[in-house]
DOROGU-640886 format. One record per residue: z, x negated, y of N, C-alpha, C in turn; residue in three letters; residue number from 1. Coordinates in Angstrom, 1 decimal, decimal comma. Layout:
BEGIN
REC     nw     nu     nv    caw    cau    cav     cw     cu     cv res   n
REC      Z      X      Y      Z      X      Y      Z      X      Y ALA NUM
...
//
This chain:
BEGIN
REC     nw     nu     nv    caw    cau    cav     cw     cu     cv res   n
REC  -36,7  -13,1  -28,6  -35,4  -13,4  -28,1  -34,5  -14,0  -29,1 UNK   1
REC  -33,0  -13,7  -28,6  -32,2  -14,9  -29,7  -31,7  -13,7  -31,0 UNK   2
REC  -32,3  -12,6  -31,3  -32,1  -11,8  -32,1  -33,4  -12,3  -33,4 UNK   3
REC  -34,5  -12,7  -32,5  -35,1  -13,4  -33,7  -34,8  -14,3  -34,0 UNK   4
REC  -34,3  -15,2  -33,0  -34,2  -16,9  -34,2  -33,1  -16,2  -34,8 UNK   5
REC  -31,9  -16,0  -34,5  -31,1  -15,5  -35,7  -31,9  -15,0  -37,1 UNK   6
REC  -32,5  -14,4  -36,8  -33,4  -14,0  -38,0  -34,2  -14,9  -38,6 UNK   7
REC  -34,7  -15,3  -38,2  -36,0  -16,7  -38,5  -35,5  -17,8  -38,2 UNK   8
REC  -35,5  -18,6  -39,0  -35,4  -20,1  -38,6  -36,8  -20,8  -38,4 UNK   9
REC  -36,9  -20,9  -37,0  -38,4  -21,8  -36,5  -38,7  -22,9  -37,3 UNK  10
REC  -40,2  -22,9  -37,6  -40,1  -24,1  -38,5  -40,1  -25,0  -38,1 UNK  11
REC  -39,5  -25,7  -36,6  -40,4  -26,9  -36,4  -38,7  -27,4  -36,4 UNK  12
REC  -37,3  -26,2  -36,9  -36,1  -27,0  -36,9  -35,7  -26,5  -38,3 UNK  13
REC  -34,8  -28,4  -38,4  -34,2  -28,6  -39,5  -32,8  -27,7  -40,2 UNK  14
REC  -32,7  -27,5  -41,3  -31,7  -26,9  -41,4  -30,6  -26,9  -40,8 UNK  15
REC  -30,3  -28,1  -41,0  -29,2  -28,4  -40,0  -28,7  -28,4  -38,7 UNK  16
REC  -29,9  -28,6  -38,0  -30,2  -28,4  -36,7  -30,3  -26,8  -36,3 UNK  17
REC  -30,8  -26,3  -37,3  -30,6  -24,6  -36,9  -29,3  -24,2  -36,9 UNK  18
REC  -29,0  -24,4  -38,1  -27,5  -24,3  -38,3  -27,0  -25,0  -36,6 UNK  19
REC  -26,6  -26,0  -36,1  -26,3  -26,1  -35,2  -26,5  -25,2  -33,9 UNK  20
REC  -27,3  -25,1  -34,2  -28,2  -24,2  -33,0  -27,1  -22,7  -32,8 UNK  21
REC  -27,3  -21,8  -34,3  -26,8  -21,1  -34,4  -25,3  -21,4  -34,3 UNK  22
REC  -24,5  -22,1  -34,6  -23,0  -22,3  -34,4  -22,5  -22,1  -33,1 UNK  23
REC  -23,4  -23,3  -32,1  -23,0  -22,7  -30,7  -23,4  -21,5  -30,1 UNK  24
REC  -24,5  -20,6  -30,7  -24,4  -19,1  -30,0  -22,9  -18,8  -30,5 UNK  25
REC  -23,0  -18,1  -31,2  -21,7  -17,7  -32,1  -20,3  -18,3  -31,6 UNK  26
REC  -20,4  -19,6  -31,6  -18,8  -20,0  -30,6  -18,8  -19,4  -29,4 UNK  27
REC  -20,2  -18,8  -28,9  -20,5  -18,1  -27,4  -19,5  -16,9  -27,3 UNK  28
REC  -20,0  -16,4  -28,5  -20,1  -14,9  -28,9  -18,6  -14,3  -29,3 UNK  29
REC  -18,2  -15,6  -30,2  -16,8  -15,4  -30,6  -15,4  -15,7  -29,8 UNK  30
REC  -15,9  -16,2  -28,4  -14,9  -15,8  -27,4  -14,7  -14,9  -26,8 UNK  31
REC  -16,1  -13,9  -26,8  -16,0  -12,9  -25,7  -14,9  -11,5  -26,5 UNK  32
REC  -14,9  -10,5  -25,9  -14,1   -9,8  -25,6  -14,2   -8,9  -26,4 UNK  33
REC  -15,9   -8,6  -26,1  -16,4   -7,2  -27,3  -17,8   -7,4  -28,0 UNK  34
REC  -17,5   -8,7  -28,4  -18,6   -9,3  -29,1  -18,5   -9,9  -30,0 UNK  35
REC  -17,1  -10,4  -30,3  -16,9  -11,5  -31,4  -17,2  -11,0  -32,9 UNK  36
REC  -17,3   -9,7  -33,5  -17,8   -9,3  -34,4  -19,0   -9,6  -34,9 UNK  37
REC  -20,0   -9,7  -33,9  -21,5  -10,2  -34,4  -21,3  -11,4  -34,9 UNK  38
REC  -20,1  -12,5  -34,2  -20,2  -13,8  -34,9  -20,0  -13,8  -36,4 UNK  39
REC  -19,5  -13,0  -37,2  -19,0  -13,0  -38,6  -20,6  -13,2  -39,2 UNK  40
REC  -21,4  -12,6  -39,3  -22,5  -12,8  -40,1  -23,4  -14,0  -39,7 UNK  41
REC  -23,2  -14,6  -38,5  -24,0  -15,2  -38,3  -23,4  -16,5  -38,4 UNK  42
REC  -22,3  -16,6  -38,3  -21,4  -17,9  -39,0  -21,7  -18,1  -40,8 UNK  43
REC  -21,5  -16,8  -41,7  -21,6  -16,9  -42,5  -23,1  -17,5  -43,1 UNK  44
REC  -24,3  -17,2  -41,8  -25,3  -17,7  -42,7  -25,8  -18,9  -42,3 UNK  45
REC  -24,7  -19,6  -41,2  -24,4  -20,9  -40,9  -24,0  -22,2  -41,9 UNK  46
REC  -22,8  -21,3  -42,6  -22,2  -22,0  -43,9  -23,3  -22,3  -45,0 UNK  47
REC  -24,1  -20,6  -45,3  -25,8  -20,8  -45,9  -25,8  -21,8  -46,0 UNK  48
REC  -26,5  -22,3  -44,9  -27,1  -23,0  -44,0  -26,8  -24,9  -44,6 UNK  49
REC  -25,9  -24,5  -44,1  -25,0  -26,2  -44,0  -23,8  -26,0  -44,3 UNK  50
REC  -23,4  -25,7  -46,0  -21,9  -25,2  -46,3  -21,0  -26,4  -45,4 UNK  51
REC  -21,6  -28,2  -45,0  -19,9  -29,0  -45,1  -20,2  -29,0  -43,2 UNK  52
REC  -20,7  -27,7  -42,9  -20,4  -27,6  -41,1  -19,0  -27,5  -40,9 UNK  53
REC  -18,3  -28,7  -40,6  -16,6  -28,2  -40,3  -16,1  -27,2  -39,4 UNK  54
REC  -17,3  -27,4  -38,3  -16,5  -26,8  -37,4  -17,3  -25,1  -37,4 UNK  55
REC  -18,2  -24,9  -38,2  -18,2  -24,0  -38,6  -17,0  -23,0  -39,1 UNK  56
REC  -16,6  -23,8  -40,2  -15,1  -23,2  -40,9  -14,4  -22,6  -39,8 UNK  57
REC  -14,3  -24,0  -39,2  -13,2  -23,2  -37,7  -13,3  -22,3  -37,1 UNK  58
REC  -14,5  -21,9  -37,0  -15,0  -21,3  -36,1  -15,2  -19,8  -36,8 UNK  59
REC  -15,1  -19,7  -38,4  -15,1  -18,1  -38,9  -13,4  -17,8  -39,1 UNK  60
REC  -12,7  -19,1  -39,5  -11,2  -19,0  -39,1  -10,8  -18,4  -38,1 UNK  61
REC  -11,4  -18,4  -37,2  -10,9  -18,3  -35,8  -11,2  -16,8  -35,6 UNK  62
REC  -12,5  -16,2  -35,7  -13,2  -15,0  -35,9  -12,5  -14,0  -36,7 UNK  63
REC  -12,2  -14,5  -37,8  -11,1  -13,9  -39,1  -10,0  -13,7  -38,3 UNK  64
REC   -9,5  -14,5  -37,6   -7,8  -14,4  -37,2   -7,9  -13,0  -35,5 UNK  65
REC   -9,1  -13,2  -35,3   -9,1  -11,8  -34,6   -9,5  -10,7  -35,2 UNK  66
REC  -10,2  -10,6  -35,9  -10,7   -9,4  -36,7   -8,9   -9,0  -37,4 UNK  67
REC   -8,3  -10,0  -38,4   -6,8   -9,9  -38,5   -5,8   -9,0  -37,6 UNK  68
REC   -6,1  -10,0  -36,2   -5,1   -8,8  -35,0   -5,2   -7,6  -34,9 UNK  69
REC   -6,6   -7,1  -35,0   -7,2   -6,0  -34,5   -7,6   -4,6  -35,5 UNK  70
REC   -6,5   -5,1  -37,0   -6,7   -4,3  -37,9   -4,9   -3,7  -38,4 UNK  71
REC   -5,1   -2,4  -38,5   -3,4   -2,4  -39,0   -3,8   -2,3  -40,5 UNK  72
REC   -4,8   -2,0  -41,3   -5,0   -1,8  -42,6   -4,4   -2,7  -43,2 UNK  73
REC   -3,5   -2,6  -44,1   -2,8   -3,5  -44,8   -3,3   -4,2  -46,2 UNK  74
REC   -4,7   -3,4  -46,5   -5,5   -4,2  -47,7   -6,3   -4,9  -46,8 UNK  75
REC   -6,9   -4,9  -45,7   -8,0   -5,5  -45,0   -7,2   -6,4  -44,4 UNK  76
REC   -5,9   -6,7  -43,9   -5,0   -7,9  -43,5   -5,3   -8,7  -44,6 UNK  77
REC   -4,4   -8,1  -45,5   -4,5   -9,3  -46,5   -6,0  -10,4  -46,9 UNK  78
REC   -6,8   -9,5  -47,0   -8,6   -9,8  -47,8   -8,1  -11,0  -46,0 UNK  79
REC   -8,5  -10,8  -44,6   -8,5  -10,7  -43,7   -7,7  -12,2  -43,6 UNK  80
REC   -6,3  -12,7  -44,2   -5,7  -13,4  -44,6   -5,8  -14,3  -45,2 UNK  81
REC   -6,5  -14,0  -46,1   -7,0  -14,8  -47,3   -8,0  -15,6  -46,9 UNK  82
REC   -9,2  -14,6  -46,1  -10,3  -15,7  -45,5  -10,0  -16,6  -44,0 UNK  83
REC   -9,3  -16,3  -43,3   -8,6  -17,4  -42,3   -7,9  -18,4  -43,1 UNK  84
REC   -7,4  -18,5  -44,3   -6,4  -19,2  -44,8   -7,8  -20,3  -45,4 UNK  85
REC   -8,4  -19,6  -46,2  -10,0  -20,7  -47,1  -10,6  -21,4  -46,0 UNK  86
REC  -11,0  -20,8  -45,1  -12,0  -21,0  -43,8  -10,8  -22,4  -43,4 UNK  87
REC  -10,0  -22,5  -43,0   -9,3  -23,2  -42,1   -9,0  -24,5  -43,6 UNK  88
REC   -8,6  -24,5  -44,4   -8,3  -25,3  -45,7   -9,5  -25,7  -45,6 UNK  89
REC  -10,5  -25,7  -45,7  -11,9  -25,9  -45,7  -12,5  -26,7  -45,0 UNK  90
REC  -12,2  -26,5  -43,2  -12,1  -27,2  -42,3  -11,3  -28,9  -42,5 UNK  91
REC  -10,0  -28,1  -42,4   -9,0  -29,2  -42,7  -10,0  -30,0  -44,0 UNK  92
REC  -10,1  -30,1  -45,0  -10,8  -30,9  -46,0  -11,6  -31,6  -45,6 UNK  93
REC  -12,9  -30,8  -44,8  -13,7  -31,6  -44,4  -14,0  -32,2  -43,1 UNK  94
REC  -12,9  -31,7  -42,3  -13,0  -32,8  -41,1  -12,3  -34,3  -41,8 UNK  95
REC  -11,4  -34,0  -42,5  -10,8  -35,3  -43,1  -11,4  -36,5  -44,0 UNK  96
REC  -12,7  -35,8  -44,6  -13,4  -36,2  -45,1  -14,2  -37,3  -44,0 UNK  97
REC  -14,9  -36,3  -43,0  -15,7  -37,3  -42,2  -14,9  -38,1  -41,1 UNK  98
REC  -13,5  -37,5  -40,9  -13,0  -38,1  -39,9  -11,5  -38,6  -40,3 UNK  99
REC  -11,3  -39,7  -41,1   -9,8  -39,3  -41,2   -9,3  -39,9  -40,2 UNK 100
REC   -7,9  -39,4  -40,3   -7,0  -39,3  -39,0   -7,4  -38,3  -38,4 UNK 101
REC   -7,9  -37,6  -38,1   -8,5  -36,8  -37,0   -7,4  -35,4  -37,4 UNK 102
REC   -7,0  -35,3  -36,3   -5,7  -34,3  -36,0   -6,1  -32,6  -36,2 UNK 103
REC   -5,6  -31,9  -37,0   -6,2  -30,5  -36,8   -5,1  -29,9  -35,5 UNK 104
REC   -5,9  -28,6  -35,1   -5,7  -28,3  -34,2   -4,1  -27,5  -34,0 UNK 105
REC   -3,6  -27,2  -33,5   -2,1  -27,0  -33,4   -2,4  -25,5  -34,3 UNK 106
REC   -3,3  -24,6  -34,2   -3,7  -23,0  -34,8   -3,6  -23,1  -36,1 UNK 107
REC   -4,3  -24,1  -36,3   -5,0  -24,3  -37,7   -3,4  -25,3  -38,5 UNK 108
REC   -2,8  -25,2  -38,2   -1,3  -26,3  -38,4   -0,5  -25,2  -39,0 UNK 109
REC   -0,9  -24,4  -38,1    0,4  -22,8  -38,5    0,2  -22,7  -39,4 UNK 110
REC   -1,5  -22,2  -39,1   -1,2  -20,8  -40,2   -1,6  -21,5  -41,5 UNK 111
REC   -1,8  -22,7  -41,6   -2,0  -23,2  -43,1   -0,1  -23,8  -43,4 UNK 112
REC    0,5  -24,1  -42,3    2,5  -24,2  -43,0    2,7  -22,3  -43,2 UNK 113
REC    2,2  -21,3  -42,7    2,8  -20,3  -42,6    2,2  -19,3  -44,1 UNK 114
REC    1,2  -19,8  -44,2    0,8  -19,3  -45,8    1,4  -20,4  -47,1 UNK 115
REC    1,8  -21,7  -46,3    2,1  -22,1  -47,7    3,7  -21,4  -48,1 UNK 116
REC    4,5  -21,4  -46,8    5,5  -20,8  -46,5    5,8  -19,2  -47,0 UNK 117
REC    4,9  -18,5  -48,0    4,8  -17,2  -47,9    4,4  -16,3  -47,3 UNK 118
REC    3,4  -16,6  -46,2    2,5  -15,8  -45,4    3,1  -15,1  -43,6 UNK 119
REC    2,4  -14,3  -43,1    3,0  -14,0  -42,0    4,3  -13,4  -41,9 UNK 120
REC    4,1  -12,4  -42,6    5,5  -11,5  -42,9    7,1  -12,7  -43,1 UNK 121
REC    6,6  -13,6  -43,9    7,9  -14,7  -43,9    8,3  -15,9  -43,2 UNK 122
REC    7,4  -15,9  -41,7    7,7  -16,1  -40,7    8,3  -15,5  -39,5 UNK 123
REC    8,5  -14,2  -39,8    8,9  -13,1  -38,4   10,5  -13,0  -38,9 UNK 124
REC   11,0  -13,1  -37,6   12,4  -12,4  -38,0   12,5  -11,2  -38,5 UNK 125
REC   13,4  -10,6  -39,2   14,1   -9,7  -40,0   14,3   -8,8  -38,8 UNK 126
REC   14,5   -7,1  -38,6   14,8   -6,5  -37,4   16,5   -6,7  -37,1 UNK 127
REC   17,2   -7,1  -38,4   18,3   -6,7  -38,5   18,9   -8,3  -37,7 UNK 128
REC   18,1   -9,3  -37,7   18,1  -11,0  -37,1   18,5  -10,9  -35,7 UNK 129
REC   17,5   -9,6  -34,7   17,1  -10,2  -33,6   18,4   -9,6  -32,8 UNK 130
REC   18,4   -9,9  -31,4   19,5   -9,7  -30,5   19,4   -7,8  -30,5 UNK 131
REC   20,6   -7,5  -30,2   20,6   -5,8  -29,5   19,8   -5,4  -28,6 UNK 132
REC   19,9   -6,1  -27,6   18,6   -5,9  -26,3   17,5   -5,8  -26,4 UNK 133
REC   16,6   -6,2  -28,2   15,5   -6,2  -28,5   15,6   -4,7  -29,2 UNK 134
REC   16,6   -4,2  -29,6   16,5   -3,3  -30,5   15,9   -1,5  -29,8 UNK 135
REC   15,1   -1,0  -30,2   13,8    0,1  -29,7   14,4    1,3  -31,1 UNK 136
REC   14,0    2,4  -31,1   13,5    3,3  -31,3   14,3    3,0  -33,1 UNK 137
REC   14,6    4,5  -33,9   15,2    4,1  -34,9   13,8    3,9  -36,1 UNK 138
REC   13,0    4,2  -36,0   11,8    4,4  -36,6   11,0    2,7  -36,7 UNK 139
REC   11,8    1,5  -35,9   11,2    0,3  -36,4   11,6   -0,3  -34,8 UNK 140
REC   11,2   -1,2  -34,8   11,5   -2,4  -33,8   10,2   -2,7  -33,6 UNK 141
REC    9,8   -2,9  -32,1    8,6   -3,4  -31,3    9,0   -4,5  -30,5 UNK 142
REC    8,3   -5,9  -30,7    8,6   -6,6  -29,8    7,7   -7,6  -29,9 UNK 143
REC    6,8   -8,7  -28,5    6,2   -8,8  -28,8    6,2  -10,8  -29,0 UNK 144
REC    5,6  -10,5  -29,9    5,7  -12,1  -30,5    4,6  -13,2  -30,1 UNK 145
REC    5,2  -14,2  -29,6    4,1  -15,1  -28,6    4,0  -16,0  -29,4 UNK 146
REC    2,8  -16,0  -30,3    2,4  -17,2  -31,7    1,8  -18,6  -30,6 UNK 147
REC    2,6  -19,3  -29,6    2,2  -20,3  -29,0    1,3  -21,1  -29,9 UNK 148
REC    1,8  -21,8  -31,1    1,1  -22,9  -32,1   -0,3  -22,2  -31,9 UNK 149
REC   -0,9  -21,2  -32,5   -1,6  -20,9  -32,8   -2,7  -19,7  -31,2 UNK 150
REC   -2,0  -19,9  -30,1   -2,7  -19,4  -29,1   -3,0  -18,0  -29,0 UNK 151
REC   -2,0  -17,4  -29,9   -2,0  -16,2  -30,0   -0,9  -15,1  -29,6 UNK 152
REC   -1,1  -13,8  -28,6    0,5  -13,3  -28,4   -0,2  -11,9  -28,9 UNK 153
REC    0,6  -11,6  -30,2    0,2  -11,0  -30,7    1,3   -9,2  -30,8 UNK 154
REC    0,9   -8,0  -30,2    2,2   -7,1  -30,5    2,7   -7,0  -31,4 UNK 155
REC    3,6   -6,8  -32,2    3,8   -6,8  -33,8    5,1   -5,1  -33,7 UNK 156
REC    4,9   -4,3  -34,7    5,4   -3,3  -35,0    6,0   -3,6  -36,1 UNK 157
REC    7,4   -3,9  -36,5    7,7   -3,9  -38,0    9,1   -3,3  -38,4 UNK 158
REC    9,6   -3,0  -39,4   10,9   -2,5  -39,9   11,3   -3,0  -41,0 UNK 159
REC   12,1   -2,8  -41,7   12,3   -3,8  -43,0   11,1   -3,7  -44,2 UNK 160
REC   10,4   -2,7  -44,2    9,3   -2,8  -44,9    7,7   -2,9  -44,3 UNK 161
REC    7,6   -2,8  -43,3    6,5   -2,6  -43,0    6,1   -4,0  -41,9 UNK 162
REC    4,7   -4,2  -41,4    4,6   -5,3  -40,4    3,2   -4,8  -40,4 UNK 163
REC    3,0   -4,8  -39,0    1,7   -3,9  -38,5    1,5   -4,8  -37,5 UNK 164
REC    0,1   -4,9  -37,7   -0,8   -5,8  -36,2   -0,9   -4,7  -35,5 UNK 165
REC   -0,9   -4,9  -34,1   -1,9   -3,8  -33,0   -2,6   -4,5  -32,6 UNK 166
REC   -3,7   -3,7  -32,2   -4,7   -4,6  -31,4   -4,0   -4,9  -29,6 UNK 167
REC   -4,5   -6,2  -29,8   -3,8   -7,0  -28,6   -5,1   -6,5  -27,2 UNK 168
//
């Protein structure tokens, strides 16, 4: 089944072509709902594979930026952060490489102006910014932030020190 070719690369396909092969399960995998986790290793041995797969990058970017949502750990955001930010820079480089002109995608636009910009945190309003009608509970402000650019509506928990993902 497709548990072995993951495992095995058939001999009668090229690296590359594996690599290919494997990219589109994984783009399968990394849409669904309660599956996108498997994609992380198997993208990674994609890159193995064929480090300048562009749309590879995108595609562990993308993986990364949900694993991101779905973590409140604030050392594993960051690590979490750091690899959607390489993965996506990465992309960007080498689609440019093979394609210039070739437009990155509105996601991938953010969050590479929003890390050069000082990261997520210095993108969100301040609690003290937003209107009274948003204002909740004295223990922080809940509200939920709709990252359109980047296709994402994401709940966000924060207070002047803190900024917590929930899982969406």
């Amino acid at each position: 089944g497709i548990k072995s070719i993951i495992e095995n690369k058939p001999a009668s396909l090229t690296d590359q072509k594996y690599a290919g092969l494997l990219n589109d399960y994984v783009f399968f995998l990394s849409e669904t709902e309660d599956r996108w986790q498997e994609a992380i290793p198997v993208l990674e041995k994609v890159l193995r594979l064929a480090a300048t797969r562009y749309v590879a990058h995108l595609n562990l970017g993308d993986v990364y930026t949900k694993a991101l949502a779905a973590t409140t750990d604030s050392v594993k955001q960051a690590e979490l952060s750091g690899r959607v930010r390489a993965h996506y820079e990465e992309y960007a480089r080498l689609l440019h490489s093979y394609k210039r002109g070739a437009i990155l995608p509105d996601r991938v636009q953010t969050t590479l102006k929003i890390h050069q910009a000082g990261g997520v945190a210095a993108s969100l309003p301040k609690a003290a910014d937003l209107p009274k009608k948003e204002e909740a509970a004295a223990e922080g402000l809940t509200l939920l932030a709709t990252m359109k650019d980047i296709g994402l509506e994401l709940p966000l928990t924060f207070d002047e020190k803190h900024l917590i993902y929930s899982r969406y």
